[in-house]
Residue frames as qw, qx, qy, qz and C-alpha x, y, z in Angstrom:
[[0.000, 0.887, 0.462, 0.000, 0.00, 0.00, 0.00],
 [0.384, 0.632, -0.087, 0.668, 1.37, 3.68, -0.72],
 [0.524, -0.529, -0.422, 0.517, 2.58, 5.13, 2.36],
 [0.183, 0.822, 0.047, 0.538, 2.30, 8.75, 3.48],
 [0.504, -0.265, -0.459, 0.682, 4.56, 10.32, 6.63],
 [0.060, -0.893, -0.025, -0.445, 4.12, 13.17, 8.53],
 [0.723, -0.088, -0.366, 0.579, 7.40, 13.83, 10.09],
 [0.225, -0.797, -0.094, -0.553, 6.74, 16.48, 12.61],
 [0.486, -0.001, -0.535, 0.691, 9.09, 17.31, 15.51],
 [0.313, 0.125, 0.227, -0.914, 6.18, 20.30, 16.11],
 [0.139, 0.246, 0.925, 0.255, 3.11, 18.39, 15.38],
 [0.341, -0.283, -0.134, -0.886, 0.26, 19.72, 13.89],
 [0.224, -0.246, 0.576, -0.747, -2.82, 19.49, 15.68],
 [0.352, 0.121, 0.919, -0.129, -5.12, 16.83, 16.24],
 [0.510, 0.616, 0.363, -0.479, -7.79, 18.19, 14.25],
 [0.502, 0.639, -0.420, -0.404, -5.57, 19.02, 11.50],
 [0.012, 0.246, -0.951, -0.189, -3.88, 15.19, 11.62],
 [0.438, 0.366, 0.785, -0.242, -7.51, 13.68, 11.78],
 [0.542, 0.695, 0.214, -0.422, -8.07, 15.77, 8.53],
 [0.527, 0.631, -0.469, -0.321, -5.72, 14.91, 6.61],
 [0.320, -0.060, 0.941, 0.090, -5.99, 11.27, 7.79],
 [0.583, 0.360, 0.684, -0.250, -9.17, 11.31, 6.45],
 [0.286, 0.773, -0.303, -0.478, -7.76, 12.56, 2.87],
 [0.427, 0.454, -0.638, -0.453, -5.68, 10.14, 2.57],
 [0.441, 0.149, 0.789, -0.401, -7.74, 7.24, 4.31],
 [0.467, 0.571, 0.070, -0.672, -9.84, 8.35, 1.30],
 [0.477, 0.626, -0.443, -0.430, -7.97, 7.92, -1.11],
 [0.985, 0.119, -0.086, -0.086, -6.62, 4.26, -0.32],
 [0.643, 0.406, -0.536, 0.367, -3.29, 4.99, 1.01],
 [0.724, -0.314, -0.487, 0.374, -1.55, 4.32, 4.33],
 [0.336, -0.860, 0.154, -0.351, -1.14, 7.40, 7.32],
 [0.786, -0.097, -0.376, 0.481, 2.69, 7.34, 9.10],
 [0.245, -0.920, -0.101, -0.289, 3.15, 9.20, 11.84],
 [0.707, 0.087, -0.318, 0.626, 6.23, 10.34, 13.21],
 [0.350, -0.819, -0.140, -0.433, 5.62, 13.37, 16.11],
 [0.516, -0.791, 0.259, -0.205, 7.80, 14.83, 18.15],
 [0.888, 0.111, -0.259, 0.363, 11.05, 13.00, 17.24],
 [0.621, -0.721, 0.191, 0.241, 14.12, 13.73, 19.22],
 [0.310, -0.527, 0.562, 0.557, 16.96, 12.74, 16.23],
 [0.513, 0.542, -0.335, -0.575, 17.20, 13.33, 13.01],
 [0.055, -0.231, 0.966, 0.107, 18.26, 9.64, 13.05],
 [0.333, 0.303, 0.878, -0.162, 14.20, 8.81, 13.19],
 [0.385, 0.668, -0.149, -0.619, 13.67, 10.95, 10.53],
 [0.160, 0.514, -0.756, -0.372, 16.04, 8.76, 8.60],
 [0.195, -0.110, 0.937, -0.267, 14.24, 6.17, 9.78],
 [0.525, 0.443, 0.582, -0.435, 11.05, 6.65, 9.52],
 [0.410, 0.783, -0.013, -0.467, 11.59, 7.60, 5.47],
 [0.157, -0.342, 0.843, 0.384, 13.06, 4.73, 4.01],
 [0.224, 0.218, 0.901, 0.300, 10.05, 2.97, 2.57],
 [0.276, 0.601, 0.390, -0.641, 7.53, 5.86, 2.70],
 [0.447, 0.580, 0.650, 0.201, 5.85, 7.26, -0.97],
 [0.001, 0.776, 0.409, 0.480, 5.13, 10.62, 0.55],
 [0.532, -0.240, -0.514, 0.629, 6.21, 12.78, 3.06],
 [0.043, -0.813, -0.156, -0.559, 4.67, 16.07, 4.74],
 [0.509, -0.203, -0.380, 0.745, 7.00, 18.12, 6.92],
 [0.125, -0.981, -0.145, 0.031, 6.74, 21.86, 8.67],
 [0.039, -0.932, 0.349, 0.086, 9.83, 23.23, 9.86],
 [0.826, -0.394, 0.325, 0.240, 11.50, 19.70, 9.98],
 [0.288, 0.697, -0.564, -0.337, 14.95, 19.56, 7.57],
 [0.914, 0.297, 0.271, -0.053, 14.77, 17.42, 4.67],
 [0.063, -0.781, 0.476, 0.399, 18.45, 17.37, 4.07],
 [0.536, 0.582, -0.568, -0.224, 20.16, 15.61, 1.44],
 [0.100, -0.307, 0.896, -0.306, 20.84, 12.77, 4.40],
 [0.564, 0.162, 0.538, -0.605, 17.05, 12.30, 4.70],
 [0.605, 0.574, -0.220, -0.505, 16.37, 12.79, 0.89],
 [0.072, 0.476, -0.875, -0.046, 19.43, 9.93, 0.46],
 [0.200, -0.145, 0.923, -0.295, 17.56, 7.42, 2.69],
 [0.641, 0.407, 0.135, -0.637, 14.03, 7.75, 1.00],
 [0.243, -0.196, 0.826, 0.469, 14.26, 4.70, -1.28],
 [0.263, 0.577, 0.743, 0.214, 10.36, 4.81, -2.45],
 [0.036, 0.692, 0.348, -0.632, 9.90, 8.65, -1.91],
 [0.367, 0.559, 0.596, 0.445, 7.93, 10.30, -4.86],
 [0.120, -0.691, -0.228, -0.675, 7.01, 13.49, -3.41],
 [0.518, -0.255, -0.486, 0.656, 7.70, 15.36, -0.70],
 [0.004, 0.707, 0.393, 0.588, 5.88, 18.56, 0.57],
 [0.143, 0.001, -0.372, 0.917, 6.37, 21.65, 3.24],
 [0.184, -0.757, -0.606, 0.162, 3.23, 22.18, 5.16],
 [0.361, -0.685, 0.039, 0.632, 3.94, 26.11, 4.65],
 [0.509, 0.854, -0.037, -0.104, 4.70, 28.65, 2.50],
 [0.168, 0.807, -0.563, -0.068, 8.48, 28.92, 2.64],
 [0.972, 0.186, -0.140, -0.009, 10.81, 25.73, 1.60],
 [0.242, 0.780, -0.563, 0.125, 14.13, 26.34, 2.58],
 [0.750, -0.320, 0.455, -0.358, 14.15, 23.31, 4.77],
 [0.929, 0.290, 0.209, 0.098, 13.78, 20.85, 1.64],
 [0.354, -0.375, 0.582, 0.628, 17.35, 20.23, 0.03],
 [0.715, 0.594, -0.022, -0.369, 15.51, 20.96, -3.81],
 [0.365, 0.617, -0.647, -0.259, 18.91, 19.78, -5.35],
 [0.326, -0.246, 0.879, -0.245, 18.81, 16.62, -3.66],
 [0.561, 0.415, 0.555, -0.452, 15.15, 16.10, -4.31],
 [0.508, 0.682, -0.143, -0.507, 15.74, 16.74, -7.83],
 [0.047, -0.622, 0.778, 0.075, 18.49, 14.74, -8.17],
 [0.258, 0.031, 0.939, -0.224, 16.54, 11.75, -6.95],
 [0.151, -0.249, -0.738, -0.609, 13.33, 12.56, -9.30],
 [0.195, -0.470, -0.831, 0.226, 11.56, 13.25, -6.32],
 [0.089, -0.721, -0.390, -0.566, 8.87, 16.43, -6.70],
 [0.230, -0.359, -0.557, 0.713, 9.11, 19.01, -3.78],
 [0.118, -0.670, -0.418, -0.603, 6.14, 21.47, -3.34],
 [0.019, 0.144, -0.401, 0.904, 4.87, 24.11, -0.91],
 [0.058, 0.590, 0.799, 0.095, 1.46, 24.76, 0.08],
 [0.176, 0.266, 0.158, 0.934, 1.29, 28.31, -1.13],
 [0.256, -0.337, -0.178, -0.889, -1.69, 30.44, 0.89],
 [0.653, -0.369, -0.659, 0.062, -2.65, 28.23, 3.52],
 [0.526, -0.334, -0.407, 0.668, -0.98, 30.26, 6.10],
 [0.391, 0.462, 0.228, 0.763, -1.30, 33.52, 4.67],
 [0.363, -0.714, -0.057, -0.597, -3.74, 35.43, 6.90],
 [0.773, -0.513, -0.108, 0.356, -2.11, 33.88, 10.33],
 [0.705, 0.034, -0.033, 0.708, 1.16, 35.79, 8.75],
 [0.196, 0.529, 0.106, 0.819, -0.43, 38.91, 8.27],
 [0.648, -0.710, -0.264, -0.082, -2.71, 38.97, 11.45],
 [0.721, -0.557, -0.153, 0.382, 0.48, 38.76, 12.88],
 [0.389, 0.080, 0.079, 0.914, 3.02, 41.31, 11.09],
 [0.264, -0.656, -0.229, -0.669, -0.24, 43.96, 11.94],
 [0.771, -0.567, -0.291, 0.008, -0.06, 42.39, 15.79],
 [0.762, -0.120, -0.167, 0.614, 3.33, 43.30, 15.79],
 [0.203, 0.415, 0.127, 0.878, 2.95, 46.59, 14.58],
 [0.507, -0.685, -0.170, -0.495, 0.21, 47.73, 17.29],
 [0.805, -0.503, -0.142, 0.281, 2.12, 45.90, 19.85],
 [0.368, 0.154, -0.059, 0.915, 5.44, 48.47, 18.66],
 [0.040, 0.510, 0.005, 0.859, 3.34, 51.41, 18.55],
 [0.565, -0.683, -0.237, -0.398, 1.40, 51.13, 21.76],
 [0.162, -0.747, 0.548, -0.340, 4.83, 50.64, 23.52],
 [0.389, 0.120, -0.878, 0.251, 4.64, 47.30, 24.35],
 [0.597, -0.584, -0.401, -0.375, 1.52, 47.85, 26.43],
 [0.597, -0.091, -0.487, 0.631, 3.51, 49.25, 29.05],
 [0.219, -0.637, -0.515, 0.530, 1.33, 51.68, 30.12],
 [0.110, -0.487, 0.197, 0.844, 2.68, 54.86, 28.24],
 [0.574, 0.715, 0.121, -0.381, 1.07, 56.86, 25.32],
 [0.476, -0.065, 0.610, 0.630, 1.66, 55.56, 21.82],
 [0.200, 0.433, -0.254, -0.842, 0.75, 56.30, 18.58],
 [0.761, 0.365, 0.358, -0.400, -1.84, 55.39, 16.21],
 [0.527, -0.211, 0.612, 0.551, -1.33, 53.58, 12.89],
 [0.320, 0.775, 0.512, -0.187, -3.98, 55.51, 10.71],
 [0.325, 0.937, -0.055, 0.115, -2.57, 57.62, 7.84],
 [0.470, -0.612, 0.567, 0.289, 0.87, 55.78, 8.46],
 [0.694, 0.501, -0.331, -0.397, 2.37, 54.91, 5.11],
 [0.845, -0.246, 0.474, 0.017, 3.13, 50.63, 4.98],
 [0.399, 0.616, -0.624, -0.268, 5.31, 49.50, 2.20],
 [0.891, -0.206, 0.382, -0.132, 4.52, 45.87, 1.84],
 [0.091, 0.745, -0.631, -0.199, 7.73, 44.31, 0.24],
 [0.077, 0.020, -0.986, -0.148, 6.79, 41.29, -1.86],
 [0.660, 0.024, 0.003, -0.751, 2.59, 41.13, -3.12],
 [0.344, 0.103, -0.921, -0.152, 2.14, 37.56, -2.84],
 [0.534, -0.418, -0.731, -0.076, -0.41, 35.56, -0.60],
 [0.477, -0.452, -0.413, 0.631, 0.88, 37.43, 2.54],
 [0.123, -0.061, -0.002, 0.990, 1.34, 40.72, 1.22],
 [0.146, -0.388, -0.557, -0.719, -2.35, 40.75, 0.07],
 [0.575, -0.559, -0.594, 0.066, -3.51, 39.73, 3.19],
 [0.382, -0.364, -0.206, 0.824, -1.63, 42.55, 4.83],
 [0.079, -0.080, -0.372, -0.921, -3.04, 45.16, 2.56],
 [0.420, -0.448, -0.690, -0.383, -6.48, 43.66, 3.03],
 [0.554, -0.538, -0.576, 0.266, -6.06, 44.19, 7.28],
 [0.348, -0.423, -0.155, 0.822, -4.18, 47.36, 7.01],
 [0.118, -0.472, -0.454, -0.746, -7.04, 48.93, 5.02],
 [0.545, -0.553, -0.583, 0.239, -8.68, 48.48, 8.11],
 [0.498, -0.590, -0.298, 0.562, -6.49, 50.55, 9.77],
 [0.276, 0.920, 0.276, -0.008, -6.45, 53.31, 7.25],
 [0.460, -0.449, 0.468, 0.606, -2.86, 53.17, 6.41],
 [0.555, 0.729, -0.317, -0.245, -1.66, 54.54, 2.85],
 [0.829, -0.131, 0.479, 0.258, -0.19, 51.05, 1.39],
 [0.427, 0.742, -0.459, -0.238, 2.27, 50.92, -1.21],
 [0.892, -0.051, 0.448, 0.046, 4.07, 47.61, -2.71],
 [0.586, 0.626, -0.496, -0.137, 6.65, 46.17, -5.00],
 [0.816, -0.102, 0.567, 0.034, 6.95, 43.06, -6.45],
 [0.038, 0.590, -0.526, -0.611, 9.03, 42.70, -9.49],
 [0.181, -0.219, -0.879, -0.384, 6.38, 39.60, -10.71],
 [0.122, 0.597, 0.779, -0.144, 3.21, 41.20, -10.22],
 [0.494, 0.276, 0.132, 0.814, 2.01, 43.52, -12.09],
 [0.022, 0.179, -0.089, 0.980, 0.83, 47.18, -11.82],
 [0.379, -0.254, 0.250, -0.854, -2.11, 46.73, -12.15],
 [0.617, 0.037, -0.778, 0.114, -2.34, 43.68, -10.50],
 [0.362, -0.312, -0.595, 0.646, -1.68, 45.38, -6.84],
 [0.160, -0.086, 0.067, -0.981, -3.55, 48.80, -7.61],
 [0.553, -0.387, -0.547, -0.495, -6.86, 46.76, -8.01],
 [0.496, -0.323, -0.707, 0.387, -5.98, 46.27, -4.47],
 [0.249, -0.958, -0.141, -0.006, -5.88, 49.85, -3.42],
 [0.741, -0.514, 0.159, 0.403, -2.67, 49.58, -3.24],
 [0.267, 0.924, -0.182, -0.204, -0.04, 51.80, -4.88],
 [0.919, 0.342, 0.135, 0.144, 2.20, 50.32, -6.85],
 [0.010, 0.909, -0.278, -0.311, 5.71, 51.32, -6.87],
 [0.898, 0.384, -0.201, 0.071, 9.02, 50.14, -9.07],
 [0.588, 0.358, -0.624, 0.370, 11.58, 49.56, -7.56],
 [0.671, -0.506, -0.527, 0.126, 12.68, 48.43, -3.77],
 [0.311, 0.092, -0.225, 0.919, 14.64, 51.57, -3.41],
 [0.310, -0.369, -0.529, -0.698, 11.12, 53.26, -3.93],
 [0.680, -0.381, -0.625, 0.044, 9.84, 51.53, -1.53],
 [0.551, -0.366, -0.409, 0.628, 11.89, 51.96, 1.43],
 [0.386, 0.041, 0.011, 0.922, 12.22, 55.71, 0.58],
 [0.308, -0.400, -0.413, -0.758, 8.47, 56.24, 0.88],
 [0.673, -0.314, -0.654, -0.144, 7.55, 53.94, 3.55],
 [0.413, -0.550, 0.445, -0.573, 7.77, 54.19, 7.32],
 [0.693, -0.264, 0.668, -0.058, 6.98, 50.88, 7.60],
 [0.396, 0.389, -0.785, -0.275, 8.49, 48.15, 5.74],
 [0.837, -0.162, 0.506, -0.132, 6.85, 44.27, 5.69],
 [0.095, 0.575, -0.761, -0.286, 8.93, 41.84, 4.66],
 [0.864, 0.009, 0.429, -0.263, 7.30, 39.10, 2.96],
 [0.697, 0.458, -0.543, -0.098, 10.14, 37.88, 0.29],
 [0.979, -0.087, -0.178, 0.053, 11.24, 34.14, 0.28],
 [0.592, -0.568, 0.507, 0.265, 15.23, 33.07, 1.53],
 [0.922, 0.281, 0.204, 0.170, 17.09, 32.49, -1.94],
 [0.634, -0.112, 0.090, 0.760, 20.17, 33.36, -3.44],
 [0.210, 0.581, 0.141, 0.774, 18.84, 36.59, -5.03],
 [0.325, -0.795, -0.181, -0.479, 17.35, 37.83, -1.86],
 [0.761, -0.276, -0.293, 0.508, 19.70, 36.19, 1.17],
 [0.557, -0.498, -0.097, 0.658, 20.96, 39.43, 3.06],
 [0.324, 0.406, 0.343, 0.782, 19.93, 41.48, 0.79],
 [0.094, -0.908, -0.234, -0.334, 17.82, 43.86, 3.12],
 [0.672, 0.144, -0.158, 0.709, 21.04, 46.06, 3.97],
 [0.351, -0.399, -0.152, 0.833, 22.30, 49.50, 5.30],
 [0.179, 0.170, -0.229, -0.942, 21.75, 51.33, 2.23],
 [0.241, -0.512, -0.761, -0.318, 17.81, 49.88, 1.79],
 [0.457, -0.365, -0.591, 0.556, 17.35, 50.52, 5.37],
 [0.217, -0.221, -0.139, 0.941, 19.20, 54.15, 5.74],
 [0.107, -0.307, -0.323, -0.889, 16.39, 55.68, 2.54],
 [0.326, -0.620, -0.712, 0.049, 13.39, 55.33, 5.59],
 [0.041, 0.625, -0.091, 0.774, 11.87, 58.03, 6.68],
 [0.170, -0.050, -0.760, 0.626, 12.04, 58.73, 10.03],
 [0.487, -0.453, 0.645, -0.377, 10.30, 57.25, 12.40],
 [0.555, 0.276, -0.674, -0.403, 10.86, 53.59, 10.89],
 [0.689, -0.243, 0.577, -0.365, 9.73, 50.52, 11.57],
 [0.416, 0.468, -0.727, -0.281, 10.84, 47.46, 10.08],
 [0.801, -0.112, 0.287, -0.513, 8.89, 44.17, 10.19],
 [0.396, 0.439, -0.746, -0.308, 9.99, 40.66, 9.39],
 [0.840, 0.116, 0.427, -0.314, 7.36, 37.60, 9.13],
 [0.811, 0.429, -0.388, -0.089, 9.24, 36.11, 6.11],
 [0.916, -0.182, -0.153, 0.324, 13.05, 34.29, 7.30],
 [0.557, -0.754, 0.085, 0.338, 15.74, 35.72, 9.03],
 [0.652, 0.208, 0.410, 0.603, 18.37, 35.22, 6.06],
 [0.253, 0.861, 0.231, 0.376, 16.96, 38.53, 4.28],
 [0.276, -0.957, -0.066, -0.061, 18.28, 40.57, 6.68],
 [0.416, 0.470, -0.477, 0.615, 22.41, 41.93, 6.87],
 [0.716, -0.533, -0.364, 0.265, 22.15, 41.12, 10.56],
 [0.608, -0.065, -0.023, 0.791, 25.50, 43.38, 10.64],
 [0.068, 0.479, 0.497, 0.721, 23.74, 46.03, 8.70],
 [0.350, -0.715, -0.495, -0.348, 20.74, 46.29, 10.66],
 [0.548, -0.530, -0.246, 0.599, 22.97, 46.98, 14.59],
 [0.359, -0.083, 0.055, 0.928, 24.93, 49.75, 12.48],
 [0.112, -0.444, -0.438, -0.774, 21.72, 51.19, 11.49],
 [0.573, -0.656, -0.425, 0.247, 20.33, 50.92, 15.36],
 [0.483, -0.384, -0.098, 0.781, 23.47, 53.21, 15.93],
 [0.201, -0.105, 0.114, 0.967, 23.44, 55.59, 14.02],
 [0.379, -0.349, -0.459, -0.723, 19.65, 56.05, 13.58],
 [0.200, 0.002, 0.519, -0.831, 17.48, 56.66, 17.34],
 [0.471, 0.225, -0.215, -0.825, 14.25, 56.35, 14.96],
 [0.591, 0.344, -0.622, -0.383, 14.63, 53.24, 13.97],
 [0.671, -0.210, 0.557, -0.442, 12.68, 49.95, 15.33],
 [0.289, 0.117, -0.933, -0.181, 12.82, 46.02, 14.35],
 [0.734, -0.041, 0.432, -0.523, 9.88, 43.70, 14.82],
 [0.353, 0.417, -0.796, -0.260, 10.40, 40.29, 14.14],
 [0.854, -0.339, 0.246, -0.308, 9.13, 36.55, 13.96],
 [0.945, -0.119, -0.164, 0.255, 12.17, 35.13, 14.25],
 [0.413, -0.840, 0.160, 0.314, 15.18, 36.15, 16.76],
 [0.528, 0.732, -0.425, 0.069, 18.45, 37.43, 14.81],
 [0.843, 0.188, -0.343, 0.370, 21.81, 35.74, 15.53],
 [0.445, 0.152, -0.389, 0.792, 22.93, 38.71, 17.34],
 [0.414, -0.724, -0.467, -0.292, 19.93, 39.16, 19.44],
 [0.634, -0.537, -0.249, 0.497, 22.16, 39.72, 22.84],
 [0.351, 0.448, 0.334, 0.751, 23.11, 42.94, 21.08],
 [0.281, -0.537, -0.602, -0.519, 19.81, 43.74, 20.93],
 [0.497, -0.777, -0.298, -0.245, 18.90, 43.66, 24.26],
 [0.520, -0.233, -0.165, 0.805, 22.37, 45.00, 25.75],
 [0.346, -0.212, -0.035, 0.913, 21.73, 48.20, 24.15],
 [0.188, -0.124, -0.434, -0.872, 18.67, 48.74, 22.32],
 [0.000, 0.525, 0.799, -0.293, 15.64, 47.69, 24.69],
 [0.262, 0.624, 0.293, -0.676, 12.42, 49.55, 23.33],
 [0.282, 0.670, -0.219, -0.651, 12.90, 49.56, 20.25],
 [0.493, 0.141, -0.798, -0.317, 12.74, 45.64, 18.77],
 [0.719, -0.052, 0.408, -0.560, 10.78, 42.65, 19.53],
 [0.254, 0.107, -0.949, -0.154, 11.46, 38.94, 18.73],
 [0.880, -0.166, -0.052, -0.442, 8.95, 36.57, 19.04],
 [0.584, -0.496, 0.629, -0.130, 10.34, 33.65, 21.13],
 [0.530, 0.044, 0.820, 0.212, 9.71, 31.15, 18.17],
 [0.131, -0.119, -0.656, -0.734, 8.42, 31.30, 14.47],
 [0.237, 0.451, 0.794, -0.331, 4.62, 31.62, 15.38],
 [0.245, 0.335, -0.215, -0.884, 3.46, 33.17, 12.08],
 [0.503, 0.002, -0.649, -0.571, 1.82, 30.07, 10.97],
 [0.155, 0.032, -0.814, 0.560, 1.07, 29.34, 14.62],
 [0.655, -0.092, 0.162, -0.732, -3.20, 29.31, 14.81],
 [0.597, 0.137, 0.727, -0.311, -5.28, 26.75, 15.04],
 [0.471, 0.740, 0.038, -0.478, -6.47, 27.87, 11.44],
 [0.162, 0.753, -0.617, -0.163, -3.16, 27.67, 9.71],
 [0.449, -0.247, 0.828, -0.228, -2.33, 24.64, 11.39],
 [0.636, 0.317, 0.585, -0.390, -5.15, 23.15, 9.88],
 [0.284, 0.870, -0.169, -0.365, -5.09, 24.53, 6.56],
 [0.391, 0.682, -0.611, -0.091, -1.91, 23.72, 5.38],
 [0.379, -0.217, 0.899, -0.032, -1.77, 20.06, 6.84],
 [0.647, 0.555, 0.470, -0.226, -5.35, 19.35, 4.99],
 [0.449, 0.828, -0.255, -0.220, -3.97, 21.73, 1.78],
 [0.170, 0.620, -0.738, -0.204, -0.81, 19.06, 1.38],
 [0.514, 0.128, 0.796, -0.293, -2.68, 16.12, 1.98],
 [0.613, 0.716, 0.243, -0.229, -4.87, 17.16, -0.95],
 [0.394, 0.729, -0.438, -0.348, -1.77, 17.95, -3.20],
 [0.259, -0.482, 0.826, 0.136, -0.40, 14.76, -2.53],
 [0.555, 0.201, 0.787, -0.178, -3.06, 12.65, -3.28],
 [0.545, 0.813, 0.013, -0.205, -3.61, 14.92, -6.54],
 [0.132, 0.657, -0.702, -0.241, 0.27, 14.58, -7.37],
 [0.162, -0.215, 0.953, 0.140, 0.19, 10.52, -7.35],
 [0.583, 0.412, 0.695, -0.088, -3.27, 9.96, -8.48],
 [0.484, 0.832, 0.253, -0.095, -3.25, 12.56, -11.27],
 [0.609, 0.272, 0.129, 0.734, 0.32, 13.89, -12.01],
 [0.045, 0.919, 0.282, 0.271, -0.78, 17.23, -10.80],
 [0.636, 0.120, -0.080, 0.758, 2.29, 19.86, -10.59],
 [0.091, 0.813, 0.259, 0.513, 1.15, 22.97, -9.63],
 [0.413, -0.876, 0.227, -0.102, 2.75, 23.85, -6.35],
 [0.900, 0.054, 0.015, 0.433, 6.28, 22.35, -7.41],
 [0.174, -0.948, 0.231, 0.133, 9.10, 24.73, -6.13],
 [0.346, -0.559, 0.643, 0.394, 11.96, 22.31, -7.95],
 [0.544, 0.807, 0.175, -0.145, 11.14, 22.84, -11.52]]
């Protein structure tokens, strides 16, 4: 019978593993569960005779990929993929995919949670400031960015966006203003969300000089992956800029920095918890369940990220 894993050192939640047993229960193949391993060694383990595999944050390295001797397809519960080794996976014929928009409105809920939680101080008692007729610059229009646009209408912010694959008027139908380039961007914005992926064009690319063109008072959000960010970059720009705030879900390398010298003025979430609801959770365990069972009954390719 075709086996499917779900290799999940963070398991999703019962509801969502009872839904996407009953997917592929459905269909006629076999549910493996693997939850809450301890070494990557039962990873290896558990993925030697499997078909299918659906992971979250776990890494599908090139060890894992190696040991897979039936694996056909292999899928991130999630939007971002860096996790999966693609070259491996490719290597071996074996299909990796995302599950593109499942999460999408957990990410933005939260990069808007973060922002009210900056400007109201940290709910520390003291007067803050509203976010109404603040201009957002949402940086990357994809699943997330819409959803941000869609919540921070709400709040009667002036959005603006650029994505170099969507077009013009693509994002204006949104309300959103359209700009061209990421210099643009930054040089308009007060705030900045960051929703581009982790790849070679984008790794460490938000820098000093991106940064420096904010006007003051900035505020710089990041729900996408830590990678984007010149870590180095971002401290010298702490110094030499008073103005200038980080909000983040996920903690930099040189967090101790951070809170040596710059208390007030950043915020780490303790773990990734952008795709952290109940919702999400759901979502995107059902939403790869379904692709999987479409990829081996039907050949269907449409969320394939190693093309």
């Amino acid at each position: 019978m075709t086996k499917i894993l779900i290799a999940t050192d963070k398991p999703f939640a019962p509801i969502a593993v009872k839904g996407i047993r009953k997917v592929i229960e459905e269909a006629g193949f076999e549910l493996v569960l693997l939850e809450n391993y301890t070494s990557p060694n039962d990873f290896i383990s558990a993925i030697a005779d499997v078909d299918a595999v659906i992971i979250r944050s776990d890494k599908a390295d090139k060890a894992v990929i190696d040991a897979a001797k039936n694996l056909k397809i292999i899928i991130r519960a999630g939007a971002g993929y860096d996790n999966i080794d693609l070259q491996a996976a490719t290597e071996k014929g074996i299909c990796a995919m995302n599950t593109p928009g499942q999460n999408s409105n957990a990410v933005a809920e939260l990069a808007l949670g973060l922002m009210v939680y900056h400007a109201r101080n940290f709910f520390n008692g003291k007067s803050g400031f509203e976010l109404k007729d603040k201009k957002l610059g949402i940086h990357a229009y994809g699943y997330v960015g819409k959803n941000v646009a869609r919540i921070a209408h709400g709040f009667g912010m002036k959005i603006f966006a650029f994505d170099p694959f969507i077009s013009k008027d693509e994002i204006e139908k949104d309300g959103v203003t359209a700009v061209a380039s990421a210099e643009e961007l930054y040089s308009t914005c007060n705030y900045i969300s960051l929703h581009i992926p982790a790849n070679s064009q984008t790794k460490q690319s938000i820098n000093y000089t991106l940064l420096s063109k904010m006007p003051s008072p900035a505020v710089l959000v990041n729900t996408a992956r830590a990678e984007v960010i010149q870590e180095a970059d971002l401290l010298k720009l702490f110094a030499d800029r008073k103005d200038f705030s980080y909000l983040s879900d996920v903690e930099p390398t040189n967090k101790a920095e951070f809170e040596a010298t710059y208390k007030g003025r950043y915020f780490f979430t303790p773990k990734k918890m952008g795709a952290q609801t109940e919702e999400a959770n759901i979502n995107a365990g059902i939403g790869a369940a379904r692709q999987i069972v479409n990829f081996l009954k039907n050949g269907d390719r449409t969320f394939q990220v190693n093309k």
